[in-house]
N, C-alpha and C positions, 0 to 999 in steps of 0.2 A: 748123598743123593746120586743116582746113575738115574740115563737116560736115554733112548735109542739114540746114536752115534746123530744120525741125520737129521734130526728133530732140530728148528729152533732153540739155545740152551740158555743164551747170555743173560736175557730178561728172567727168566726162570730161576733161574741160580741164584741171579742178585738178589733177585723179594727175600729168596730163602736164607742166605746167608744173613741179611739183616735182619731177619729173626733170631735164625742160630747166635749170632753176635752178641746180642743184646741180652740172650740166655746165657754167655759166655762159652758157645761154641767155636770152632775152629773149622773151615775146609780142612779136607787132606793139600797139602800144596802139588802131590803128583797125580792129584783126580781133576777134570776141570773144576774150573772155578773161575772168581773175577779177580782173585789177590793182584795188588800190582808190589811191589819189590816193599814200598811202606808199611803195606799191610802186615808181610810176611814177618818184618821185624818186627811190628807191634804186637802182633800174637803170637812168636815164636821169640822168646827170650833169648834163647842162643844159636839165633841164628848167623848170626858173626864166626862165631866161634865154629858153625857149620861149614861155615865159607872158608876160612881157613883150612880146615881139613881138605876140604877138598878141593883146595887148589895143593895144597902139598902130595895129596896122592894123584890126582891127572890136573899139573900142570898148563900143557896142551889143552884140555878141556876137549877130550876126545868124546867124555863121555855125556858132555853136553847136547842139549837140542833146543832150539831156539826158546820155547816155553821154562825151560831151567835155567838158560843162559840169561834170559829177560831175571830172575828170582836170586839166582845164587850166585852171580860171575861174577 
């Protein structure tokens, strides 16, 4: 789902993904969305193993931004 950047999103989103969910969809996790770090694992299998990766290639977490940092740090 995309939306104009400006618009209201949070409520919108959410109806929609508990639909998606329940058909066994997924958000993108770097589109918005309402995922909080739970979610992520629970619909992303390997997401651990993502995390790993990518604290061994930026350490620092240069390539973070606060919306990633909240998902993957």
């Amino acid at each position: 789902m995309h939306q104009y950047a400006k618009m209201p999103w949070r409520g919108v989103f959410a109806d929609a993904e508990a639909i998606f969910r329940a058909n066994g969809g997924r958000p993108h996790w770097a589109k918005r969305h309402t995922l909080t770090r739970a979610d992520v694992d629970t619909l992303y299998p390997m997401a651990n193993r993502y995390r790993t990766v990518r604290r061994a290639a930026d350490p620092a977490g240069k390539f973070l931004n606060p919306h990633l940092e909240a998902l993957f740090s």
